[in-house]
BAKOLBA-387850 format. One record per residue: residue number from 1; residue in one letter; x, y, z of N, C-alpha, C, CB in turn. Coordinates in steps of 0.05 Angstrom, whole numbers, plus 5000, padded with zeros to 4 digits. Glycine has a CB too. Layout:
BEGIN
{pos NUM	code A	n_x X	n_y Y	n_z Z	ca_x X	ca_y Y	ca_z Z	c_x X	c_y Y	c_z Z	cb_x X	cb_y Y	cb_z Z}
...
% end
This chain:
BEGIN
{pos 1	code X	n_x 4657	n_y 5108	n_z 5045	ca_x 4686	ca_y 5105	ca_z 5044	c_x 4694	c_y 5092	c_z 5018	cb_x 4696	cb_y 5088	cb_z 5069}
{pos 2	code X	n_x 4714	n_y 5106	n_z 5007	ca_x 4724	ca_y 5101	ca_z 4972	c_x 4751	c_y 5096	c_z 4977	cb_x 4720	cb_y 5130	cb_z 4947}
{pos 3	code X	n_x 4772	n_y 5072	n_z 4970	ca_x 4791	ca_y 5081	ca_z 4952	c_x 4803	c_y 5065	c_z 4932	cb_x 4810	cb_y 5089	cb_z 4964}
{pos 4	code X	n_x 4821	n_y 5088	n_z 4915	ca_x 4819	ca_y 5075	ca_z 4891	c_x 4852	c_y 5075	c_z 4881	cb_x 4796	cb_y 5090	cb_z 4870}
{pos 5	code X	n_x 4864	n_y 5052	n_z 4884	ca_x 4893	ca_y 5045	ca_z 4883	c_x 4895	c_y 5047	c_z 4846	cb_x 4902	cb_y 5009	cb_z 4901}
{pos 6	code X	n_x 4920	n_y 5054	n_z 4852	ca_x 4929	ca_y 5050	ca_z 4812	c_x 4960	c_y 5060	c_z 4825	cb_x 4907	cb_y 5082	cb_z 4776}
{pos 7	code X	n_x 4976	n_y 5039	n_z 4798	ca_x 4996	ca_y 5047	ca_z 4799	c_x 5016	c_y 5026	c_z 4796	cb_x 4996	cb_y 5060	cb_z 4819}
{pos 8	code X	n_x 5011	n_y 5002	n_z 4792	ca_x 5011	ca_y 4973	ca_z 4796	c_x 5025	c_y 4969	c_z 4760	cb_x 4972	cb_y 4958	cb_z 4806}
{pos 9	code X	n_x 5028	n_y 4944	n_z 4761	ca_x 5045	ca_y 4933	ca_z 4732	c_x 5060	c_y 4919	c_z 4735	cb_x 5061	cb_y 4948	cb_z 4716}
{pos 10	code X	n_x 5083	n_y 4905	n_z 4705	ca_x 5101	ca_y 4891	ca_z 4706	c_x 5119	c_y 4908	c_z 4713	cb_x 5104	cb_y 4877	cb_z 4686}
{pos 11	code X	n_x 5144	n_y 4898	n_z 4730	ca_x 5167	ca_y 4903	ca_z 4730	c_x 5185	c_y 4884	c_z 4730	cb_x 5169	cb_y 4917	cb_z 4746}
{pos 12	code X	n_x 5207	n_y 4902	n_z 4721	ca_x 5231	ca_y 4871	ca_z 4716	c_x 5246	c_y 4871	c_z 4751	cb_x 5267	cb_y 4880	cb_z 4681}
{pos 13	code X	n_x 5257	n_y 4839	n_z 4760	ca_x 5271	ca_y 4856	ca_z 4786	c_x 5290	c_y 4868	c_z 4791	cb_x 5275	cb_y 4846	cb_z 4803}
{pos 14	code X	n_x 5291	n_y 4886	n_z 4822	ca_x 5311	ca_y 4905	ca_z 4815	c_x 5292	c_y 4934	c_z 4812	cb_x 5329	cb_y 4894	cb_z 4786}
{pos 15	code X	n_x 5269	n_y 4932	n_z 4799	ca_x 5258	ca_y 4954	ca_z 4787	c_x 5245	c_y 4976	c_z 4810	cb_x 5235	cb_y 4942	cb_z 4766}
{pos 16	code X	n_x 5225	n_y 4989	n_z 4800	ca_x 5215	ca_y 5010	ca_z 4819	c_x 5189	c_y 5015	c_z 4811	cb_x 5231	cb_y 5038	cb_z 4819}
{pos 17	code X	n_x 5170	n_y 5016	n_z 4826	ca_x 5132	ca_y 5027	ca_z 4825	c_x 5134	c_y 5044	c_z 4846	cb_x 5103	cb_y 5001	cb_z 4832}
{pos 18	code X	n_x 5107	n_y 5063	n_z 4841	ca_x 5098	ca_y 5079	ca_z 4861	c_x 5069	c_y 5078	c_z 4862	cb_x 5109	cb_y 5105	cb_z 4859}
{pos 19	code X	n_x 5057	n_y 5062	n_z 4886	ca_x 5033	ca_y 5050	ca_z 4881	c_x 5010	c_y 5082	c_z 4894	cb_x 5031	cb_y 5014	cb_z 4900}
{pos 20	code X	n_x 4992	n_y 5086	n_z 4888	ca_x 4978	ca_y 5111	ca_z 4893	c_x 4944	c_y 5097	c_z 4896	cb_x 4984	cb_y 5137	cb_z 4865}
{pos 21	code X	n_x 4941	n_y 5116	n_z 4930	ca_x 4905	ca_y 5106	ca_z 4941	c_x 4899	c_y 5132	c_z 4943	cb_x 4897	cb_y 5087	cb_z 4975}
{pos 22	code X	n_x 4880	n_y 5132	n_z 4928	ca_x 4864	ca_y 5163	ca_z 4930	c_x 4830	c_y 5150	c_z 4944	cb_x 4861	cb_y 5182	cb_z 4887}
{pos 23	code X	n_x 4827	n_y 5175	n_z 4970	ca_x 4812	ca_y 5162	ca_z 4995	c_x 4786	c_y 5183	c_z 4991	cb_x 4831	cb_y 5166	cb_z 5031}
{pos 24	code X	n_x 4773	n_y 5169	n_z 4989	ca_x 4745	ca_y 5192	ca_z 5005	c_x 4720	c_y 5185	c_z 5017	cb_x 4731	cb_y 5210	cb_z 4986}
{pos 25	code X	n_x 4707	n_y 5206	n_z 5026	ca_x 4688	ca_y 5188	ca_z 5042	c_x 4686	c_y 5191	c_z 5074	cb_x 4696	cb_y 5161	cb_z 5037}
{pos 26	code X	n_x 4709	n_y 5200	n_z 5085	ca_x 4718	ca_y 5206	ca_z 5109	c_x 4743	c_y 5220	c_z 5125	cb_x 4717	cb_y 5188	cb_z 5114}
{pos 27	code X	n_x 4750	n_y 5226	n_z 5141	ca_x 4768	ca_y 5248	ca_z 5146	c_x 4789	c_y 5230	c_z 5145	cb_x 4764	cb_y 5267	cb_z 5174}
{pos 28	code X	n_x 4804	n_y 5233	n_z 5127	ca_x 4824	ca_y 5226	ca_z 5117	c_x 4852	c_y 5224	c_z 5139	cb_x 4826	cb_y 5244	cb_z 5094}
{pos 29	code X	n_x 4860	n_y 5263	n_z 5142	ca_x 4871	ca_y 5262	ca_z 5157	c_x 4872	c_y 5255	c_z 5185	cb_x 4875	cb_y 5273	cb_z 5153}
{pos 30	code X	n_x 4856	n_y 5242	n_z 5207	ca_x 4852	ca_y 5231	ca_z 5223	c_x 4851	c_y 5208	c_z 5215	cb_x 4838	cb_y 5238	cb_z 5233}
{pos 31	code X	n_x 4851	n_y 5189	n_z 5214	ca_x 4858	ca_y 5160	ca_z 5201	c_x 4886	c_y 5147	c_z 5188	cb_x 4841	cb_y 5159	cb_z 5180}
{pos 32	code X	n_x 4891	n_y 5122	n_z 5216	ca_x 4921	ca_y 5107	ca_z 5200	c_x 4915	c_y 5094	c_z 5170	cb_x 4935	cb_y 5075	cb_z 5222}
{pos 33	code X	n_x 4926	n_y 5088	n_z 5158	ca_x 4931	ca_y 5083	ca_z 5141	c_x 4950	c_y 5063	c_z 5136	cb_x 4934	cb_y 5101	cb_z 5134}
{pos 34	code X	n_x 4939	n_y 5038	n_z 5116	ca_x 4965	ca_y 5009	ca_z 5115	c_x 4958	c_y 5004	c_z 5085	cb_x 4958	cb_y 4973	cb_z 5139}
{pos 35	code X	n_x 4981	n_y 4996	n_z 5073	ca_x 4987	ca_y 4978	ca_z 5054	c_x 4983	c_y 4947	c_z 5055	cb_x 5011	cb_y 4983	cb_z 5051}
{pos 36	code X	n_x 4964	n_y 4931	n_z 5054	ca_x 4973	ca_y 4909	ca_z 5049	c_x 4972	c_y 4893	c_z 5021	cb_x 4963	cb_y 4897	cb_z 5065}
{pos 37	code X	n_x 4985	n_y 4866	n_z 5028	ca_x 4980	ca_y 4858	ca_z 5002	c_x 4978	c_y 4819	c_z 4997	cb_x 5008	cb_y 4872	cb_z 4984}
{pos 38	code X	n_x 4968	n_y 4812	n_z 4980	ca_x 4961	ca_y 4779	ca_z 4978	c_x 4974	c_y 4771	c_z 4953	cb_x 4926	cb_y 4770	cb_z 4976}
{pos 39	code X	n_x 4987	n_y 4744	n_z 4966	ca_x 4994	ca_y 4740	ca_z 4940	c_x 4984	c_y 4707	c_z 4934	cb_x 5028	cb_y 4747	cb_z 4937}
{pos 40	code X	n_x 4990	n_y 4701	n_z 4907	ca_x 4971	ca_y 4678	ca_z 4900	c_x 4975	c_y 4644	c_z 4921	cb_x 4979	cb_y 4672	cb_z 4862}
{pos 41	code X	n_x 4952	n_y 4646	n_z 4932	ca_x 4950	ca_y 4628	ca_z 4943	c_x 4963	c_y 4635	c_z 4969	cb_x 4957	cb_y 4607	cb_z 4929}
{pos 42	code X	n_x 4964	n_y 4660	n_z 4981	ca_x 4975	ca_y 4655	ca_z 5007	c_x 4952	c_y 4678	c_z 5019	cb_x 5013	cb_y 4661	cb_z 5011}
{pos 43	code X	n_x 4953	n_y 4687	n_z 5044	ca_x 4930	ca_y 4702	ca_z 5057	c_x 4938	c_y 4735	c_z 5056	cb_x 4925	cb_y 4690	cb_z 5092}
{pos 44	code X	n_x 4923	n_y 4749	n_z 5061	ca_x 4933	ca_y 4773	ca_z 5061	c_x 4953	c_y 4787	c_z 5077	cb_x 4916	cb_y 4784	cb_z 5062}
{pos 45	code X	n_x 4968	n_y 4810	n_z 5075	ca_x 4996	ca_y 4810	ca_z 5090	c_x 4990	c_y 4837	c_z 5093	cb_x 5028	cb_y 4800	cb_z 5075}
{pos 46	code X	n_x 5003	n_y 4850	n_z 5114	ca_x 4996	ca_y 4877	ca_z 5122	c_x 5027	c_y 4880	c_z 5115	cb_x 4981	cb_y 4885	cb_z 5156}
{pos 47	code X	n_x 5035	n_y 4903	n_z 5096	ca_x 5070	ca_y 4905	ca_z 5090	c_x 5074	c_y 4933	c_z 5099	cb_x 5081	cb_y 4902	cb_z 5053}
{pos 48	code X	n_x 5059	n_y 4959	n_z 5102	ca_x 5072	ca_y 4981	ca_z 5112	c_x 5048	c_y 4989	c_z 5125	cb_x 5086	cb_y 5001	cb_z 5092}
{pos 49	code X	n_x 5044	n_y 5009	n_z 5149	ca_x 5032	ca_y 5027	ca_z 5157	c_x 5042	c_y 5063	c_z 5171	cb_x 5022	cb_y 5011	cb_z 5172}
{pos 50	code X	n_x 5021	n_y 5074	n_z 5165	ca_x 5032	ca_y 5104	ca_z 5168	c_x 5009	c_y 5121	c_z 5195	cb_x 5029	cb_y 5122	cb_z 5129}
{pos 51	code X	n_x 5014	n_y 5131	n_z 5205	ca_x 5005	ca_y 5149	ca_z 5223	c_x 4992	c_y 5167	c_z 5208	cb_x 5024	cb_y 5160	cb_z 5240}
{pos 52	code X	n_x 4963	n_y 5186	n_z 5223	ca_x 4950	ca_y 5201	ca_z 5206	c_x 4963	c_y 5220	c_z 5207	cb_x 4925	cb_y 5205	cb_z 5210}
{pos 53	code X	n_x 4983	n_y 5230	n_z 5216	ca_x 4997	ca_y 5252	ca_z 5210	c_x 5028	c_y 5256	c_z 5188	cb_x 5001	cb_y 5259	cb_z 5236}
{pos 54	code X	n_x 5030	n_y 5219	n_z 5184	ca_x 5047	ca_y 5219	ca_z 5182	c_x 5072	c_y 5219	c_z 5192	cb_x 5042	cb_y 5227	cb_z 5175}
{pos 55	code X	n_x 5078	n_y 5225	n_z 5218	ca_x 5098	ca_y 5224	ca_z 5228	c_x 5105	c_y 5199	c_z 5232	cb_x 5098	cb_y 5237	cb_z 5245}
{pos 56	code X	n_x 5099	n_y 5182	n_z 5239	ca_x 5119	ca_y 5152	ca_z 5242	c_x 5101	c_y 5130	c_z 5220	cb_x 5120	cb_y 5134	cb_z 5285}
{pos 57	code X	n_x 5121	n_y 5111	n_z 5213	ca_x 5116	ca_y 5087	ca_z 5184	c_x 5119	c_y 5064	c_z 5208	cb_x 5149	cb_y 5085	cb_z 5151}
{pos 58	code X	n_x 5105	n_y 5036	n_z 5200	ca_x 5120	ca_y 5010	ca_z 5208	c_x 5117	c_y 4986	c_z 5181	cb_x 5105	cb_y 4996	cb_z 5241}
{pos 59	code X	n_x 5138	n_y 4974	n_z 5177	ca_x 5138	ca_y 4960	ca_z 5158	c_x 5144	c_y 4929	c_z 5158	cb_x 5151	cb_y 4972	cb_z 5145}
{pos 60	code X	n_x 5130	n_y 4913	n_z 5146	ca_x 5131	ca_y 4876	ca_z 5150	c_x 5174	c_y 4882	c_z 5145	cb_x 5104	cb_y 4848	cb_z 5110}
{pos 61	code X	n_x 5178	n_y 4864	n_z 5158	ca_x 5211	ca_y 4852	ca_z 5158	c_x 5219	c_y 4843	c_z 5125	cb_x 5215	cb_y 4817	cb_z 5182}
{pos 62	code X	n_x 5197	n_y 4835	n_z 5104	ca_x 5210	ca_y 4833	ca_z 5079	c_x 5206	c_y 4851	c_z 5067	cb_x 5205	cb_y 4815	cb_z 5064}
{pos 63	code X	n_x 5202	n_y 4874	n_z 5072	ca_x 5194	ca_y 4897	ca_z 5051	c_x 5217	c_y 4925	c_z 5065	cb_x 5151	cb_y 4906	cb_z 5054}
{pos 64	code X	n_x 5217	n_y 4927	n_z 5091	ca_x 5240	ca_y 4937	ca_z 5106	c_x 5268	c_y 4950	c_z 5094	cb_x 5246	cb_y 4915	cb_z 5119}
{pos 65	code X	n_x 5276	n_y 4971	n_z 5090	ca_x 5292	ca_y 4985	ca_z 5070	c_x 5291	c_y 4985	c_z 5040	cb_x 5315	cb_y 4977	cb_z 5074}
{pos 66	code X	n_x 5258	n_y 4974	n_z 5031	ca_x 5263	ca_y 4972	ca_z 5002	c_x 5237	c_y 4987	c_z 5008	cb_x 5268	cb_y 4942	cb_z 4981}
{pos 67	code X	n_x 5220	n_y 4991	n_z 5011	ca_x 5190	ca_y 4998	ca_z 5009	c_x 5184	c_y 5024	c_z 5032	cb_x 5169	cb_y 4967	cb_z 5016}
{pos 68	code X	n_x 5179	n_y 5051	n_z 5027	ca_x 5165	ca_y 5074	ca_z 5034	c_x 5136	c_y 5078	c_z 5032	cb_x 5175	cb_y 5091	cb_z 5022}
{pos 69	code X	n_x 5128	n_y 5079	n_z 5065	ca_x 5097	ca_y 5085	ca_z 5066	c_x 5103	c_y 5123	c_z 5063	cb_x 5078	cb_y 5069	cb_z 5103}
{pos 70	code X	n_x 5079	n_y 5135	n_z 5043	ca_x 5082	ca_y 5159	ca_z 5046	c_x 5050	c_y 5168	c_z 5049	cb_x 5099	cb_y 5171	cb_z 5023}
{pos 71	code X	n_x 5042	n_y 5193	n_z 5053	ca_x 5019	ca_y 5214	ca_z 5045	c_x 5018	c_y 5237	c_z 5046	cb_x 5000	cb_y 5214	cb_z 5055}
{pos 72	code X	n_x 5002	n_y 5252	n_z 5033	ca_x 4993	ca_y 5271	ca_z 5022	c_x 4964	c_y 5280	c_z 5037	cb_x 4991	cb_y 5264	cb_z 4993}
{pos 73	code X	n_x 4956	n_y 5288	n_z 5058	ca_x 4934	ca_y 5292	ca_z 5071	c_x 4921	c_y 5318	c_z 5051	cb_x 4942	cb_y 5298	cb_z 5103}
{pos 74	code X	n_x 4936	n_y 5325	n_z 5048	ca_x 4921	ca_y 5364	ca_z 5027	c_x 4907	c_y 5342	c_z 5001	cb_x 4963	cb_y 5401	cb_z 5005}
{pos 75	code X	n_x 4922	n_y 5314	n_z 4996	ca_x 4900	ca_y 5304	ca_z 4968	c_x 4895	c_y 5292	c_z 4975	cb_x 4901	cb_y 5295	cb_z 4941}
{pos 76	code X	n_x 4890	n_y 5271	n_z 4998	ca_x 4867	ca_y 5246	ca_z 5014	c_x 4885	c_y 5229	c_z 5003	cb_x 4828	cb_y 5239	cb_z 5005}
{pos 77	code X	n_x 4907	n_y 5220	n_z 4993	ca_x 4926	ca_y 5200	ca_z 4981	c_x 4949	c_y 5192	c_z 5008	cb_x 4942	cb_y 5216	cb_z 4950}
{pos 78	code X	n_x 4951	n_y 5167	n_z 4997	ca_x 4976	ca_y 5158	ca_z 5011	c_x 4989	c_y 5131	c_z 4985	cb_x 4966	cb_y 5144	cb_z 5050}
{pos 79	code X	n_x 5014	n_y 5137	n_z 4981	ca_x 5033	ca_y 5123	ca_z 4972	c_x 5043	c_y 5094	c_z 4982	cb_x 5049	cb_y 5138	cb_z 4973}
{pos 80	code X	n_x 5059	n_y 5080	n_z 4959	ca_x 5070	ca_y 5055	ca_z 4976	c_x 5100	c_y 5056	c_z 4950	cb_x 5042	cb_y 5018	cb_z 4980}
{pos 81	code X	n_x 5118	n_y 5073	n_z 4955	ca_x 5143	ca_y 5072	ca_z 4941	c_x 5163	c_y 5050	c_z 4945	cb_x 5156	cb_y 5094	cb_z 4946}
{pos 82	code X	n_x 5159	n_y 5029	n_z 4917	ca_x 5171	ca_y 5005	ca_z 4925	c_x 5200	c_y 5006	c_z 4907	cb_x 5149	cb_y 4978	cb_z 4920}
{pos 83	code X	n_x 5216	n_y 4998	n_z 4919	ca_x 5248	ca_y 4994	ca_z 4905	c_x 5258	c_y 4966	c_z 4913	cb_x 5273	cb_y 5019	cb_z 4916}
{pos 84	code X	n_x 5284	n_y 4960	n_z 4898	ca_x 5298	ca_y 4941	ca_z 4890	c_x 5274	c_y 4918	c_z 4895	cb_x 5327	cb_y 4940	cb_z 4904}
{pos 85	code X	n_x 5251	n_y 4908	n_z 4876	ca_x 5224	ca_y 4903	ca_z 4874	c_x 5238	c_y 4870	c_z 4874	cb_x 5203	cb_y 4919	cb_z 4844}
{pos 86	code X	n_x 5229	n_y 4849	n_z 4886	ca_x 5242	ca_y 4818	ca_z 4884	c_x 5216	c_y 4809	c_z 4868	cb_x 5250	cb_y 4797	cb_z 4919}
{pos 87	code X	n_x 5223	n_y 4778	n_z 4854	ca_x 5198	ca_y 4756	ca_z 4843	c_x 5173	c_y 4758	c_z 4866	cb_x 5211	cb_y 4719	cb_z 4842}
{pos 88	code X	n_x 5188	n_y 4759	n_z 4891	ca_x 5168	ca_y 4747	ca_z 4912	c_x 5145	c_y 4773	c_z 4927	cb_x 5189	cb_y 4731	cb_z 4937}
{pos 89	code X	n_x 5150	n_y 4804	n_z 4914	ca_x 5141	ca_y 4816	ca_z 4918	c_x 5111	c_y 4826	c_z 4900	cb_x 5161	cb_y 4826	cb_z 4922}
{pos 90	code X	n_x 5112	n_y 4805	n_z 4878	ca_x 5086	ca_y 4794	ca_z 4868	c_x 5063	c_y 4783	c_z 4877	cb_x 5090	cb_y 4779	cb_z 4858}
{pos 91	code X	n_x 5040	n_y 4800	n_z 4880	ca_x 5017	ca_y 4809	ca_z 4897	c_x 5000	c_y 4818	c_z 4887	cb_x 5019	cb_y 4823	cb_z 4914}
{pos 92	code X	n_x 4975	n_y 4831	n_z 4887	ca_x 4955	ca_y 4845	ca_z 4889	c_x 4955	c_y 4862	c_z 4923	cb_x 4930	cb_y 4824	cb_z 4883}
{pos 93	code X	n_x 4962	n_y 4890	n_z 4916	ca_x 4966	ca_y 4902	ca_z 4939	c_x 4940	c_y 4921	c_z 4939	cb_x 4995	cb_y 4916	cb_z 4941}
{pos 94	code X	n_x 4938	n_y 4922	n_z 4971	ca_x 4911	ca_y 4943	ca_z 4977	c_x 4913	c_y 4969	c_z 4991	cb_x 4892	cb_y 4929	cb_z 4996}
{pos 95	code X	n_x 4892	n_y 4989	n_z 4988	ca_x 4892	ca_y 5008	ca_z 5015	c_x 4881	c_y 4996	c_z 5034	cb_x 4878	cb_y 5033	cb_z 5015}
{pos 96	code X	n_x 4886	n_y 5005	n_z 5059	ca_x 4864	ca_y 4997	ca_z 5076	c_x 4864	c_y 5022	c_z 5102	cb_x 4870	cb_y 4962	cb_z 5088}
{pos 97	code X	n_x 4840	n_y 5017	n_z 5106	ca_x 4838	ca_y 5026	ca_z 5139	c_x 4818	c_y 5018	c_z 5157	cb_x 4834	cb_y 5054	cb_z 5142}
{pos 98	code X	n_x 4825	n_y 5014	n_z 5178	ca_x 4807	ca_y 5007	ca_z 5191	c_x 4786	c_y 5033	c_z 5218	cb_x 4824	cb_y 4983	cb_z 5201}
{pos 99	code X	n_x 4760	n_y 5026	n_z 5210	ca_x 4752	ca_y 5054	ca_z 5232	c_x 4726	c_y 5045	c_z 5247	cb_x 4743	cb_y 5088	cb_z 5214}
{pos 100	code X	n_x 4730	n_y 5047	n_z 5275	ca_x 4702	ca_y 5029	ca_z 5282	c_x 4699	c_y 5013	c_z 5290	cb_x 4688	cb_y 5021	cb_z 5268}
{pos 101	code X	n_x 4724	n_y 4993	n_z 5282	ca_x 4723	ca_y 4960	ca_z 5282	c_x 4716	c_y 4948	c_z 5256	cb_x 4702	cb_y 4950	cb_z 5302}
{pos 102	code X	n_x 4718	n_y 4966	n_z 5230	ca_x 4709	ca_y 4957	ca_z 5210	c_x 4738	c_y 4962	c_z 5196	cb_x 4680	cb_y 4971	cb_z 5198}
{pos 103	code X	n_x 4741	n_y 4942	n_z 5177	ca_x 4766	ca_y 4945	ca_z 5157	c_x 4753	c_y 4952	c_z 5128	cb_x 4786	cb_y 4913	cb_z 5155}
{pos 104	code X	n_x 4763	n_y 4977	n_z 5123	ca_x 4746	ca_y 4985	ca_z 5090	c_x 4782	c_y 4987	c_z 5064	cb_x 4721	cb_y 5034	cb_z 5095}
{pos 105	code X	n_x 4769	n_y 4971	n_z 5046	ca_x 4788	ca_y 4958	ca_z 5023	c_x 4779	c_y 4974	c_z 4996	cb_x 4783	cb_y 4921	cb_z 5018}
{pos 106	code X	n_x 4799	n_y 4973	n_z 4986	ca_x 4804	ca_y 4986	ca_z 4957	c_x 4802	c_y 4959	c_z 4942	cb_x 4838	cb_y 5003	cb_z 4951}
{pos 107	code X	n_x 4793	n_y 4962	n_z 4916	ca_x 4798	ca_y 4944	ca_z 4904	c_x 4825	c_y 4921	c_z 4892	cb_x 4787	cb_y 4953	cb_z 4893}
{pos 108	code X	n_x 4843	n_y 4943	n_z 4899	ca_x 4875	ca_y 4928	ca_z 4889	c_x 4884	c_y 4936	c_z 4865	cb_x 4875	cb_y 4896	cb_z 4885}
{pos 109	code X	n_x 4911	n_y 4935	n_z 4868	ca_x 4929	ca_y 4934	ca_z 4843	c_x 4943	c_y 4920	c_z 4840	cb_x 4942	cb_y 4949	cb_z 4837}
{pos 110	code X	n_x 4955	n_y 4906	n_z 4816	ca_x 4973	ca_y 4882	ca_z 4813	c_x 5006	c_y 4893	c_z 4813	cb_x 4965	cb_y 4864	cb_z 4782}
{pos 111	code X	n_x 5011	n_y 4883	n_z 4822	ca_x 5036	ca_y 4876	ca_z 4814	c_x 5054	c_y 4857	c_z 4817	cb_x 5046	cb_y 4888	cb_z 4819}
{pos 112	code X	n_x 5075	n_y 4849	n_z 4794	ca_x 5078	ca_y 4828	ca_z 4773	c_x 5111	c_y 4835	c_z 4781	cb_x 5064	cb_y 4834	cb_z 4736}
{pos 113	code X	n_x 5122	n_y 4822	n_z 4791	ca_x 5156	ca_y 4829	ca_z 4785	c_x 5165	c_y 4802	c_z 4774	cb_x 5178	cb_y 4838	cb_z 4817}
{pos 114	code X	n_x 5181	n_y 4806	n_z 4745	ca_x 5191	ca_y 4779	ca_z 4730	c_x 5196	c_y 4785	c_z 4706	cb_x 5172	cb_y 4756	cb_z 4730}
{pos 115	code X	n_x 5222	n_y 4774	n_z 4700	ca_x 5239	ca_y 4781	ca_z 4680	c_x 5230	c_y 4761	c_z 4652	cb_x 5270	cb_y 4778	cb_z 4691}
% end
């Protein structure tokens, strides 16, 4: 099991990223799929999740009308489209899934919101 997030950077706030996990290793499309993310000095946060089909999203209460869980099952990818981006949305965000009882992690991408 592989994935490999990019997509991450400074933004000023206000701004917009589109964070991208490209998955392999396992049947993709059968498998939920979550966003989380850590930020310095606090524990890790689960901020969006998506159904393996896609059909239904759930998202943490601070990310909630600003942040879209998406995927792409035909490329093993799933998205995390973030808008009107705050200071406090400054993190290292992950893929994740869990299968088994096992939770398998991407290495992360940063992102930096600050003017």
């Amino acid at each position: 099991v592989q994935f490999v997030e990019s997509g991450g950077g400074l933004v000023q706030p206000g701004g917009s990223l589109r964070l991208s996990c490209a998955a392999s290793g396992f049947s993709f499309s059968s498998v939920v799929m979550n966003w989380y993310r850590q930020a310095p000095g606090k524990g890790r946060e689960l901020v969006a999740r998506i159904s393996s089909a896609g059909s239904s999203s759930n998202y943490a209460d601070s990310v909630k009308g600003r942040f879209t869980i998406s995927r792409d099952n035909a490329k093993n990818t799933v998205y995390l489209h973030m808008n009107s981006l705050k200071p406090e949305d400054t993190a290292v965000y992950y893929c994740n899934a869990q299968m088994y009882g096992i939770h398998y992690w991407g290495q992360g991408t940063q992102v930096t919101v600050s003017s």
